[in-house]
Short mmCIF file of the C-alpha atoms (twelve columns), coordinates in Angstrom:
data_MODEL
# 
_entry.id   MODEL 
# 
loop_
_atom_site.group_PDB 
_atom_site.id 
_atom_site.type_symbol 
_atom_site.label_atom_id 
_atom_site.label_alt_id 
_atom_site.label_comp_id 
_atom_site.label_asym_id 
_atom_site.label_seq_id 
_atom_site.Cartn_x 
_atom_site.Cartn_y 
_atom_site.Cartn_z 
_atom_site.pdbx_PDB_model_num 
ATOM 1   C CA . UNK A 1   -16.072 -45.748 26.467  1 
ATOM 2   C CA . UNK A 2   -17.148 -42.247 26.349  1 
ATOM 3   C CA . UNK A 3   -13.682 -40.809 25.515  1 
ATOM 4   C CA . UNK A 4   -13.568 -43.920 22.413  1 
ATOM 5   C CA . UNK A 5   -16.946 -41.933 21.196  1 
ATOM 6   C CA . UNK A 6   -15.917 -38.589 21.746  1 
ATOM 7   C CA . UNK A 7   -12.690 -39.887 19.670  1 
ATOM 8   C CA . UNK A 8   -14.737 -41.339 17.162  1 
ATOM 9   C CA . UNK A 9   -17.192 -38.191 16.806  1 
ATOM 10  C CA . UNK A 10  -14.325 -35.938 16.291  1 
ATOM 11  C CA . UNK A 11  -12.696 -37.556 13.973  1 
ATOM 12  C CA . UNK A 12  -15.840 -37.646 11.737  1 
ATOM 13  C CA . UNK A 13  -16.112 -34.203 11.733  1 
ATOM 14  C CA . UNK A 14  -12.543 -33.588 10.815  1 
ATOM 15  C CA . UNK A 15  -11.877 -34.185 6.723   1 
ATOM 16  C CA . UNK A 16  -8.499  -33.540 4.864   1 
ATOM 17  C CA . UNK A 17  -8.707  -31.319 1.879   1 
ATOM 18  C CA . UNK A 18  -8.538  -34.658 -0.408  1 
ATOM 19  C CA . UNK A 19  -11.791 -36.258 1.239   1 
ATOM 20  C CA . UNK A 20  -13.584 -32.312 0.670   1 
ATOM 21  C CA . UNK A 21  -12.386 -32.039 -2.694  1 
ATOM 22  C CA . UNK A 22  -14.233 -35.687 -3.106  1 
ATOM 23  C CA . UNK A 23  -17.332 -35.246 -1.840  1 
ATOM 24  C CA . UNK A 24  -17.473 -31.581 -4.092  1 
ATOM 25  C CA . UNK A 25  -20.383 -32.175 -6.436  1 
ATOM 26  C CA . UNK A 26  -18.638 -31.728 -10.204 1 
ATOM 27  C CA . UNK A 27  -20.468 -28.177 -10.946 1 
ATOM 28  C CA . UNK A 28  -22.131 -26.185 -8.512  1 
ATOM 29  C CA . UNK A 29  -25.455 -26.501 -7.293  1 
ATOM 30  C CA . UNK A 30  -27.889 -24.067 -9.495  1 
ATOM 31  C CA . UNK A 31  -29.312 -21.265 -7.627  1 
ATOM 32  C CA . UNK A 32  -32.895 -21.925 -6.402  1 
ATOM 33  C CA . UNK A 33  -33.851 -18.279 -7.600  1 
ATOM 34  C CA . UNK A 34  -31.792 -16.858 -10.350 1 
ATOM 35  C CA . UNK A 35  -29.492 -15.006 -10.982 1 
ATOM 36  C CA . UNK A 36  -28.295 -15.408 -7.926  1 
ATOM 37  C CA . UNK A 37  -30.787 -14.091 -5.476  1 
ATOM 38  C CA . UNK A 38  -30.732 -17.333 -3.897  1 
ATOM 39  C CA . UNK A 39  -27.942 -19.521 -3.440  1 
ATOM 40  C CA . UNK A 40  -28.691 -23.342 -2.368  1 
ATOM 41  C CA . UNK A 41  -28.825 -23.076 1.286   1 
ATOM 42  C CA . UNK A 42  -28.178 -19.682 0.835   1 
ATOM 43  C CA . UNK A 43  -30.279 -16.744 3.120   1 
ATOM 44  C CA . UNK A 44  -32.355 -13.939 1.956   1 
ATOM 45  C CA . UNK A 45  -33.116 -10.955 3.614   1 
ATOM 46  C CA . UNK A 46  -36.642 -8.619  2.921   1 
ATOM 47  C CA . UNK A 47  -36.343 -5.863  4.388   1 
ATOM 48  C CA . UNK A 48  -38.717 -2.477  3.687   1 
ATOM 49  C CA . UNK A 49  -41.053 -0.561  5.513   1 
ATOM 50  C CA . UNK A 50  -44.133 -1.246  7.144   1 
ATOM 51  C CA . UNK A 51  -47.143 -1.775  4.940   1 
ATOM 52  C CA . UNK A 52  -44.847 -1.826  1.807   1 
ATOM 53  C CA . UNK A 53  -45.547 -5.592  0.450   1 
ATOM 54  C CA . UNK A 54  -42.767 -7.645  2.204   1 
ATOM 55  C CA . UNK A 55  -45.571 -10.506 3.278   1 
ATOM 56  C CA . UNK A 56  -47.715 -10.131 -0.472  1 
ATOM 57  C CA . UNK A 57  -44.163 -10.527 -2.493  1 
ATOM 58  C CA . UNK A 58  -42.444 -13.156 -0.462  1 
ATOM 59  C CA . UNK A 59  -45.721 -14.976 -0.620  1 
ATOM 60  C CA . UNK A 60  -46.150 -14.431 -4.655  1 
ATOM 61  C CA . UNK A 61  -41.739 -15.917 -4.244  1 
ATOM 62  C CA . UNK A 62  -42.707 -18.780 -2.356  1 
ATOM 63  C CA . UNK A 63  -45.660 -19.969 -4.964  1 
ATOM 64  C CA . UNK A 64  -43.040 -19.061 -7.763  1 
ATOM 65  C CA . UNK A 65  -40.859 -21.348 -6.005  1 
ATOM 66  C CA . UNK A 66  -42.999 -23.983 -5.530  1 
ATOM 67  C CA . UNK A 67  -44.420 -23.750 -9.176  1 
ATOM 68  C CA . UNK A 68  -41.542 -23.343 -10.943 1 
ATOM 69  C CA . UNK A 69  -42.924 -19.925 -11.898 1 
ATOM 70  C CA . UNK A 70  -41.048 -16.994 -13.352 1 
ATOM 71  C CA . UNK A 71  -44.202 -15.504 -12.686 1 
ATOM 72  C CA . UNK A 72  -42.938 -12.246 -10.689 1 
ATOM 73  C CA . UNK A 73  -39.766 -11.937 -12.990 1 
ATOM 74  C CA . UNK A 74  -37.229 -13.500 -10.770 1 
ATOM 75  C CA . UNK A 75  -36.087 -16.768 -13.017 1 
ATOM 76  C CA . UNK A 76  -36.907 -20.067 -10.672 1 
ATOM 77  C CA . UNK A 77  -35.134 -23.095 -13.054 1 
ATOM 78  C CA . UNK A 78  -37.220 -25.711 -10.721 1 
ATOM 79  C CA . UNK A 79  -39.684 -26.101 -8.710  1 
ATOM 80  C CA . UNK A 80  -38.607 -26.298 -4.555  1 
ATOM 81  C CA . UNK A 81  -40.239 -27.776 -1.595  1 
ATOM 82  C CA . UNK A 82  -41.325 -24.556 0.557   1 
ATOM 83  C CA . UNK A 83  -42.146 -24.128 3.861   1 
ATOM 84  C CA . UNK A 84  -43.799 -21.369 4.962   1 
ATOM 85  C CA . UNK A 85  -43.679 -20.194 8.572   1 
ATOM 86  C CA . UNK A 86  -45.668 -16.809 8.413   1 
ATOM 87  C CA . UNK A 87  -47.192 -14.942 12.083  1 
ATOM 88  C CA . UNK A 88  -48.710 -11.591 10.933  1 
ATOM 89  C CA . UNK A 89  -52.210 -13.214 9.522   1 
ATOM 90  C CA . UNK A 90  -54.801 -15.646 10.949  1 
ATOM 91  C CA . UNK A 91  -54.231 -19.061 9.244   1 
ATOM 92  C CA . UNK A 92  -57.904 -18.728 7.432   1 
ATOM 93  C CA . UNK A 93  -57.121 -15.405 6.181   1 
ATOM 94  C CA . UNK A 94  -53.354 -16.613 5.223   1 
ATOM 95  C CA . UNK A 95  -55.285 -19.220 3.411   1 
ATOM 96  C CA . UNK A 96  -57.694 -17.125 1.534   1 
ATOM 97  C CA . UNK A 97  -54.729 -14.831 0.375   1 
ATOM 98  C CA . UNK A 98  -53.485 -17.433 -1.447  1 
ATOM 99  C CA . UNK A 99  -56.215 -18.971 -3.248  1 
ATOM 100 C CA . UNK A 100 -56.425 -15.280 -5.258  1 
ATOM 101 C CA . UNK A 101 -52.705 -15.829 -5.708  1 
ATOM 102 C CA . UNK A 102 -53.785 -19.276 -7.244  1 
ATOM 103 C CA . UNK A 103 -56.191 -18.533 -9.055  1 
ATOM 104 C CA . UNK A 104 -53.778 -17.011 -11.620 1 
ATOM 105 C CA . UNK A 105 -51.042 -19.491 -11.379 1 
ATOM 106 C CA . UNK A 106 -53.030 -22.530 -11.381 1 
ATOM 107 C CA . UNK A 107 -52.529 -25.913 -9.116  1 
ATOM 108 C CA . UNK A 108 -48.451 -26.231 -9.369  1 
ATOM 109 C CA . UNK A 109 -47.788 -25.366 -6.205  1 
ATOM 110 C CA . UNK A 110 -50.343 -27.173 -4.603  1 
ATOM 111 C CA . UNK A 111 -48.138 -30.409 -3.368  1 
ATOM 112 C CA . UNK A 112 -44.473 -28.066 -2.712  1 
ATOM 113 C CA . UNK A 113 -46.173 -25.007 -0.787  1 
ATOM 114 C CA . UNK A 114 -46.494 -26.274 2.433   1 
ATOM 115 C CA . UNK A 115 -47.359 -24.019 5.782   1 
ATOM 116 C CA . UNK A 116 -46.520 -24.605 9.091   1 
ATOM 117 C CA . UNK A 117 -50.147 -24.034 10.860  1 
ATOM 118 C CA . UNK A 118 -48.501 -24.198 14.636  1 
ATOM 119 C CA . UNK A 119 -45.736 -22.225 14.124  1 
ATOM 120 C CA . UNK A 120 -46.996 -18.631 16.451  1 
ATOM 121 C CA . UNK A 121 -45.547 -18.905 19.475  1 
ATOM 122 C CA . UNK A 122 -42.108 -20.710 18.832  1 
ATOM 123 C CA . UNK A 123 -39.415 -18.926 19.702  1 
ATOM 124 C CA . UNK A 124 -35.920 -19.585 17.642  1 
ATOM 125 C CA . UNK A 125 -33.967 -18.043 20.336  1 
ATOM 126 C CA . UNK A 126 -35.570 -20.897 22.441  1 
ATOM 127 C CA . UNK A 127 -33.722 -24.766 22.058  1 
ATOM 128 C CA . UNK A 128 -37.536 -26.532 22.224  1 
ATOM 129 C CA . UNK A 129 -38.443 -23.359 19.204  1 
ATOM 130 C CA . UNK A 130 -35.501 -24.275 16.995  1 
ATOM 131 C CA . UNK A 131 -36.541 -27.738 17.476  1 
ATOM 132 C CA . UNK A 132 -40.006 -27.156 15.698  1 
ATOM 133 C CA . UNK A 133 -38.919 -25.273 12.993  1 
ATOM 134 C CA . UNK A 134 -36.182 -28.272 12.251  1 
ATOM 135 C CA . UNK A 135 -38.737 -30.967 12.822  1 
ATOM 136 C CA . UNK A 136 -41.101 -29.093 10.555  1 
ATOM 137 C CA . UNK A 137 -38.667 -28.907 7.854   1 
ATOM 138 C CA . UNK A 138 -37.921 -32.193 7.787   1 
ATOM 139 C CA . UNK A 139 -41.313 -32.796 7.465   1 
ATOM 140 C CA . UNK A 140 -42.136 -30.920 4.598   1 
ATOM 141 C CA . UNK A 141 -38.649 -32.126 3.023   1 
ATOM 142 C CA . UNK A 142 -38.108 -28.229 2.763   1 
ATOM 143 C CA . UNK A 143 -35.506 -26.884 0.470   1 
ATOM 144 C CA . UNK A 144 -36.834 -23.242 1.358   1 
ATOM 145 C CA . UNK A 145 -38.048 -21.909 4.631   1 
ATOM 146 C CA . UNK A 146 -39.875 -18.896 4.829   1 
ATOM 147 C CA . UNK A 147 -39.696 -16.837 7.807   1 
ATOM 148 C CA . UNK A 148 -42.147 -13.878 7.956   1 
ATOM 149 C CA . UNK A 149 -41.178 -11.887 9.837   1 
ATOM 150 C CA . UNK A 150 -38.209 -12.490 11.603  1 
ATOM 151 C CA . UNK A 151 -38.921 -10.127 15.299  1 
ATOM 152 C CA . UNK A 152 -41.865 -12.640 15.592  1 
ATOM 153 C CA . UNK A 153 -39.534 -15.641 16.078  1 
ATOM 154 C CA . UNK A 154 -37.256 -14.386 19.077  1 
ATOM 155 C CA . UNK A 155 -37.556 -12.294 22.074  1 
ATOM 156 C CA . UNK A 156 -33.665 -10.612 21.593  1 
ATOM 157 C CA . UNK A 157 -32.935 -6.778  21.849  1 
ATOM 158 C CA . UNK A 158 -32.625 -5.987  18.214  1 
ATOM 159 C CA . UNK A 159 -30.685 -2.986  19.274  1 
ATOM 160 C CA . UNK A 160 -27.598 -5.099  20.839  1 
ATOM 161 C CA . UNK A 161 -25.507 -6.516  18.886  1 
ATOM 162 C CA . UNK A 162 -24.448 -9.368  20.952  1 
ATOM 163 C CA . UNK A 163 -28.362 -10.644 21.073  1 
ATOM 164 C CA . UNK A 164 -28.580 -10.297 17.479  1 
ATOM 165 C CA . UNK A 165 -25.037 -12.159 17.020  1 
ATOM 166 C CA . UNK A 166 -26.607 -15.196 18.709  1 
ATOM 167 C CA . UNK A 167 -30.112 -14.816 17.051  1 
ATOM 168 C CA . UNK A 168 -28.188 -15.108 13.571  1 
ATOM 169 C CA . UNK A 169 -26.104 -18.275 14.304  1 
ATOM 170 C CA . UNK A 170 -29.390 -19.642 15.278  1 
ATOM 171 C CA . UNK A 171 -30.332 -18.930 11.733  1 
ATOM 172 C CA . UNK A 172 -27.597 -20.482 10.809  1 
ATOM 173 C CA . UNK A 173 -28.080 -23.577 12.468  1 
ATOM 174 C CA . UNK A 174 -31.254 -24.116 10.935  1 
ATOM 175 C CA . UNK A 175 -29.867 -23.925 7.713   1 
ATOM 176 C CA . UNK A 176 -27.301 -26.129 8.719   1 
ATOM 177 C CA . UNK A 177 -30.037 -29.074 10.229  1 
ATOM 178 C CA . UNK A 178 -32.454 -28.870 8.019   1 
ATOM 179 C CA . UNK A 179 -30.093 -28.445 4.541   1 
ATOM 180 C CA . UNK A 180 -32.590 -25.620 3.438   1 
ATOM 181 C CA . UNK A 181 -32.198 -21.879 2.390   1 
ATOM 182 C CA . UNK A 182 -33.855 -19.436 4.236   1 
ATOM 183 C CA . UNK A 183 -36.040 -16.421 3.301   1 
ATOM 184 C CA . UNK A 184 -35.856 -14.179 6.337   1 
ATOM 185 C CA . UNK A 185 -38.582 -10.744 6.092   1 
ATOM 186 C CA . UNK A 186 -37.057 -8.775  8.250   1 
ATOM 187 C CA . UNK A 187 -37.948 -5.047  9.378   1 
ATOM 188 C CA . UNK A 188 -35.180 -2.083  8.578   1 
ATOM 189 C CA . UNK A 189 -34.127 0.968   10.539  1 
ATOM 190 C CA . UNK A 190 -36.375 4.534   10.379  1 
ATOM 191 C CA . UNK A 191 -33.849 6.377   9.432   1 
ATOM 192 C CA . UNK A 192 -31.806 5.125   6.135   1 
ATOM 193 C CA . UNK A 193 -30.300 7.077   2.781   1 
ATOM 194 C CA . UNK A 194 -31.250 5.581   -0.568  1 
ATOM 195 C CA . UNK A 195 -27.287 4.501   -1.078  1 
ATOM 196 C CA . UNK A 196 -27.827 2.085   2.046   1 
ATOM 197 C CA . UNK A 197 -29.389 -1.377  1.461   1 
ATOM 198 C CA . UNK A 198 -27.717 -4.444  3.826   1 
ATOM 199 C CA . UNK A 199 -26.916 -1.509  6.328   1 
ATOM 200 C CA . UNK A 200 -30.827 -0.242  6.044   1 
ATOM 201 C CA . UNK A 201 -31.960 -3.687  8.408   1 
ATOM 202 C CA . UNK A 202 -32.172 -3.814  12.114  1 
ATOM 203 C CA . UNK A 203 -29.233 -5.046  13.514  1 
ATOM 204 C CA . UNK A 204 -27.573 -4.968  10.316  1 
ATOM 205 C CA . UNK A 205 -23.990 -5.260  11.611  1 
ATOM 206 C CA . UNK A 206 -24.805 -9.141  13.284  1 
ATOM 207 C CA . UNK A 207 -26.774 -10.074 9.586   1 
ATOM 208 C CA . UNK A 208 -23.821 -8.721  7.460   1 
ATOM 209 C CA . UNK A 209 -22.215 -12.222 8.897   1 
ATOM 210 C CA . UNK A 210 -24.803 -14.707 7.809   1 
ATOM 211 C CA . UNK A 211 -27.055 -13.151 4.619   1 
ATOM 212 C CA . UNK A 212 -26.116 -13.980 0.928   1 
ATOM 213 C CA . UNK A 213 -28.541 -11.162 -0.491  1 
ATOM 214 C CA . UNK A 214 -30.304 -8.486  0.467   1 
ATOM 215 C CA . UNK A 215 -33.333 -7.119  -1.035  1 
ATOM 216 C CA . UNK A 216 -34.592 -3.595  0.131   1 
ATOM 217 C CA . UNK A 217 -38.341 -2.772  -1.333  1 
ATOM 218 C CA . UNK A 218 -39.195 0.912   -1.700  1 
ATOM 219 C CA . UNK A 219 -41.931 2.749   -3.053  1 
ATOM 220 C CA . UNK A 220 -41.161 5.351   -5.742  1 
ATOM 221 C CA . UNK A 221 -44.561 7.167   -5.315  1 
ATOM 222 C CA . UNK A 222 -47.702 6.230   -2.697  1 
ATOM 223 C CA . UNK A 223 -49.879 6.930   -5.729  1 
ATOM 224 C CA . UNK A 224 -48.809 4.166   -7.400  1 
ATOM 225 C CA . UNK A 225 -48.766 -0.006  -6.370  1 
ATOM 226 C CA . UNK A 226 -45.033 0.095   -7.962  1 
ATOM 227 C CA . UNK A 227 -41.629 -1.292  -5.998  1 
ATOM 228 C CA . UNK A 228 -38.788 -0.853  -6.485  1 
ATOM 229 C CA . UNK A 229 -35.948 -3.386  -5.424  1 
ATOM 230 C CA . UNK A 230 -32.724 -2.763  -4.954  1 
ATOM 231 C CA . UNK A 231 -29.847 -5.408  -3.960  1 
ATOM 232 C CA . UNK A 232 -26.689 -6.110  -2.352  1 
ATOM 233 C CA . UNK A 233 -24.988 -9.182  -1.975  1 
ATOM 234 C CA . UNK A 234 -22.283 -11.123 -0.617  1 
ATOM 235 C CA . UNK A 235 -20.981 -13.410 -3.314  1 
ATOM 236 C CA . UNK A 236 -22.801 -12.858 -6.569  1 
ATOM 237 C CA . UNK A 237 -22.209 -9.992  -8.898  1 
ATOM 238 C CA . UNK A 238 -24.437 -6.797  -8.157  1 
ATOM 239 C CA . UNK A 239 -27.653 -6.449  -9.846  1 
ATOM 240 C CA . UNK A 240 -29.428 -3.430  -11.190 1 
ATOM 241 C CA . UNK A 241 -32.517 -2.201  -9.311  1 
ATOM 242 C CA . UNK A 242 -36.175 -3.556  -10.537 1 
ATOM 243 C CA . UNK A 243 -39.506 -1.982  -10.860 1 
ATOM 244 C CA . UNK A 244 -42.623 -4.219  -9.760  1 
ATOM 245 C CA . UNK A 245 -46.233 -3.512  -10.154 1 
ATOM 246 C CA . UNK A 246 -48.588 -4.807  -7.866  1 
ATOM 247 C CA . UNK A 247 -52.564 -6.120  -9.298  1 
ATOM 248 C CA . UNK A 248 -54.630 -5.466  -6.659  1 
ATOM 249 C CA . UNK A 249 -57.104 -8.238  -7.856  1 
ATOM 250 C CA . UNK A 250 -55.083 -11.206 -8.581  1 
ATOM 251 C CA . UNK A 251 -52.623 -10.194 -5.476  1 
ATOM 252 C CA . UNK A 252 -49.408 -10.961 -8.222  1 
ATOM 253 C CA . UNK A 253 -46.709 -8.702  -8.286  1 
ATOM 254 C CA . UNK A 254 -45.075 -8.272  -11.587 1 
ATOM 255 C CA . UNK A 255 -42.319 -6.582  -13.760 1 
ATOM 256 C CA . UNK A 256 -42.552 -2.976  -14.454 1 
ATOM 257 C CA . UNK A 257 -39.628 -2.551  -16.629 1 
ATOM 258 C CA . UNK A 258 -35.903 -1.314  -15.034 1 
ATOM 259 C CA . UNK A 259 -35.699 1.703   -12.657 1 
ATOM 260 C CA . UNK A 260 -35.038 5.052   -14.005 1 
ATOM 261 C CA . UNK A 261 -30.864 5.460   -13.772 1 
ATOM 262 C CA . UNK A 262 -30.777 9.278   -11.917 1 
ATOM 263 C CA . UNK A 263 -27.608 11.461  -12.646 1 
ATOM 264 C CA . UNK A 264 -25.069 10.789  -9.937  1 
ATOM 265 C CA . UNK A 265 -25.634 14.208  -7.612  1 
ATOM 266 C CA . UNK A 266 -23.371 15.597  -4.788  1 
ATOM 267 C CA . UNK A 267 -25.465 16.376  -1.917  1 
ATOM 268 C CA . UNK A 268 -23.903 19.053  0.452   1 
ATOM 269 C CA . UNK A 269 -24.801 20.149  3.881   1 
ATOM 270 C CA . UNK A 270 -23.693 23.097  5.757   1 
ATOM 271 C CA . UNK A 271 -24.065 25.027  9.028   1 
ATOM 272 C CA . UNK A 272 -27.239 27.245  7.273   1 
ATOM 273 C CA . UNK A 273 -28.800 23.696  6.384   1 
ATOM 274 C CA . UNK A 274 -28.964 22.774  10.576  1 
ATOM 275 C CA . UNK A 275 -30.485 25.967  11.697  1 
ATOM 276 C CA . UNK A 276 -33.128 25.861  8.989   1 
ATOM 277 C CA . UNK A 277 -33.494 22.089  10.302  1 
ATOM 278 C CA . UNK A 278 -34.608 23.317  13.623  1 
ATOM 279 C CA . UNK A 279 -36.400 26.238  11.954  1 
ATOM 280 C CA . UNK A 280 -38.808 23.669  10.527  1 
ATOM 281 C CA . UNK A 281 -39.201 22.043  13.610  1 
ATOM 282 C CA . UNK A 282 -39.415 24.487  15.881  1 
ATOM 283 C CA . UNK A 283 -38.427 22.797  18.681  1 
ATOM 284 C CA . UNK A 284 -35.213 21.657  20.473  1 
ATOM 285 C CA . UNK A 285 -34.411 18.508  18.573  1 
ATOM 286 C CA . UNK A 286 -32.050 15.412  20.279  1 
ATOM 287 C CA . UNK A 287 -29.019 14.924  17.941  1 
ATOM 288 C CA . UNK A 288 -30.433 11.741  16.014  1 
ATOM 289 C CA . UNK A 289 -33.526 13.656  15.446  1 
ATOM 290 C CA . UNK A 290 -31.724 16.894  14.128  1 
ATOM 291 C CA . UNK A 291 -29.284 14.809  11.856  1 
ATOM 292 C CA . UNK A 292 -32.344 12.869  10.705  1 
ATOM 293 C CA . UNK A 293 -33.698 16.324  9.532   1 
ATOM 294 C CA . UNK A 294 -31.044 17.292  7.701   1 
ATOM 295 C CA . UNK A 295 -30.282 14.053  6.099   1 
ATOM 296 C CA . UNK A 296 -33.977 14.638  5.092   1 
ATOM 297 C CA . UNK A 297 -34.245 18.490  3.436   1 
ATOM 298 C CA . UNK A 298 -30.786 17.966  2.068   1 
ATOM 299 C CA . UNK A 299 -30.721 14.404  0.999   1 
ATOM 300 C CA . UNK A 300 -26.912 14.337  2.080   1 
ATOM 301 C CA . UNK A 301 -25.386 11.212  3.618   1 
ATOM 302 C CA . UNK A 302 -25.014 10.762  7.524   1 
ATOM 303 C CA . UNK A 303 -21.661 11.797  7.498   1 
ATOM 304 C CA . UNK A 304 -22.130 14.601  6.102   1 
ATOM 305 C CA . UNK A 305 -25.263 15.792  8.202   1 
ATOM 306 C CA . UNK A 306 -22.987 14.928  11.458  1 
ATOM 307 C CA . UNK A 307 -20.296 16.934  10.167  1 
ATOM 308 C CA . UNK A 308 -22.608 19.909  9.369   1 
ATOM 309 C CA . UNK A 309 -23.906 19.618  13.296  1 
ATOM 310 C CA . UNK A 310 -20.105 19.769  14.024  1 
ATOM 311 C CA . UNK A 311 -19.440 23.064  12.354  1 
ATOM 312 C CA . UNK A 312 -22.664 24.524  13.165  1 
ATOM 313 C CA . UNK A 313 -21.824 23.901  17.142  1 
ATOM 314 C CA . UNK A 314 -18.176 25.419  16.633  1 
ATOM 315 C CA . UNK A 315 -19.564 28.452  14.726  1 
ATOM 316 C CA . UNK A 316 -22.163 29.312  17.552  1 
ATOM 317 C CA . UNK A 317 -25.341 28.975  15.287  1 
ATOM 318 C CA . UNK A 318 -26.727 26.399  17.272  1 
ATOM 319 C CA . UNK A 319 -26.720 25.603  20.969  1 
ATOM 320 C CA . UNK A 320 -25.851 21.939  22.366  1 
ATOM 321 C CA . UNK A 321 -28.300 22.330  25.953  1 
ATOM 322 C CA . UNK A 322 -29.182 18.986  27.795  1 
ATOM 323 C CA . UNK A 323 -28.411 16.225  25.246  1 
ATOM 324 C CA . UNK A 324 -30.710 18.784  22.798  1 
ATOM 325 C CA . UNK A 325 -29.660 21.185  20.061  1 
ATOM 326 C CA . UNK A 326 -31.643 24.406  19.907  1 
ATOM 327 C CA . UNK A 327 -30.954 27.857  18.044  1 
ATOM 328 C CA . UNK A 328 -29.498 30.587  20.087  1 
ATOM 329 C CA . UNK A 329 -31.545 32.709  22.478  1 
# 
């Protein structure tokens, strides 16, 4: 009887091109946020650093999306069923962040913004964790989840890729249960150039597999409460950068007009660029650290900051001692 089931399961699962091609809808589905920053079922990676806005602008996305709103100047066509599983804020503080968010959009997101209250403390990496988020979802009759951030919903080594592998196909299976699209805030590296974007996030080579766009947020000058956004993604065509500006009282991020386009520049580094590097520092620097610092007061790529290290080692000007680089004695 078992091996009749198994029989009957598998051949379920297994379609010919014909029955695909039928159950096709006749146009594809619209993009929940246009133009094309999210795909239906699609995922959607935030990524900046600390302290930038990740948590205020996904939050002003997810009351777009549940409004309808093309409030923050991302086009959302209709309003979506959002779930939002956030673990940085206290619930009543959560809560009182957006009621100043409402009180400039008004009461349409009201019945589609919906927040999972119980959702600290479940692990995705964890079967009975996966399970919640699922069961919530199909709950709220989610066609978005938010996940903010994403190192509060496992316990993996974000360093190996293996761990990170396994955290993403959990992402992708629940996608794939609860028929949603996912907006995963997510953390990026320390060190990053302004060309890099998908590469910038933490265990970027596993997420390459699994995200549909990637948004990076900068800020152009601490001064200011402007963003910049810059995007790469996997399908869709490429998009120019944006400028948003940030009111501090009604919490809304909005458009600031496009970025400034900068005159393509070739940066260089050479041998005389690593010693002043450990000049400046003054100290015996590890090899990440010293290419960091060149990458930094040259604004040249990686490559070419490991190839200056190269040349300065084979031209004596600096000495490789103990895993450390140093100048000569």
């Amino acid at each position: 009887m078992k091996a009749i089931d198994q029989q009957k399961t598998s051949t379920a699962t297994v379609r010919s091109l014909a029955q695909l091609l039928e159950q096709q809808p006749p146009t594809p589905p619209p993009s929940l946020v246009e133009p094309g920053l999210l795909p239906a079922q699609g995922i959607w990676f935030v990524g900046g650093e600390p302290k930038v806005g990740k948590s205020l602008l996904v939050a002003n996305l997810a009351l777009a999306l549940a409004a309808g709103s093309n409030r923050i100047g991302l086009p959302v066509p209709t309003p979506r069923r959002v779930l939002v599983c956030q673990f940085e804020l206290p619930l009543p503080q959560f809560v009182s962040r957006l009621l100043v968010m409402r009180r400039s959009l008004g009461p349409g997101a009201d019945q589609n913004l919906l927040v999972d209250t119980r959702a600290t403390g479940h692990l995705l990496s964890a079967p009975q964790g996966l399970n919640h988020f699922v069961v919530a979802a199909r709950t709220a009759a989610a066609e978005v989840i938010v996940l903010d951030p994403l190192y509060s919903t496992h316990d993996q080594d974000e360093n190996d890729t293996r761990a990170m592998a396994a955290l993403c196909q959990t992402l992708l299976r629940l996608r794939d249960a609860t028929q949603a699209a996912l907006i995963v805030v997510h953390h990026i590296r320390k060190s990053i150039t302004r060309e890099e974007i998908g590469s910038a996030f933490r265990g970027s080579s596993a997420l390459h597999a699994v995200g549909d766009t990637y948004m990076l947020l900068t800020r152009p000058s601490p001064q200011l409460p402007t963003l910049e956004l810059r995007f790469q993604f996997r399908y869709s065509p490429p998009q120019p950068p944006r400028l948003l500006k940030l009111d501090p009282q009604s919490l809304w991020f909005s458009s600031a007009g496009a970025v400034p386009i900068a005159p393509t520049r070739r940066h260089k580094a050479d041998p005389s660029d690593v010693t002043e590097a450990l000049s400046t520092r003054g100290e015996p620097l590890r090899y990440s650290e010293l290419r960091h610092q060149v990458m930094q007061q040259t604004e040249c790529s990686k490559r070419t900051a490991q190839l200056a290290i190269s040349e300065a080692c084979k031209q004596g000007t600096i000495v490789h001692n103990d895993g450390q680089y140093r100048l000569p004695l």
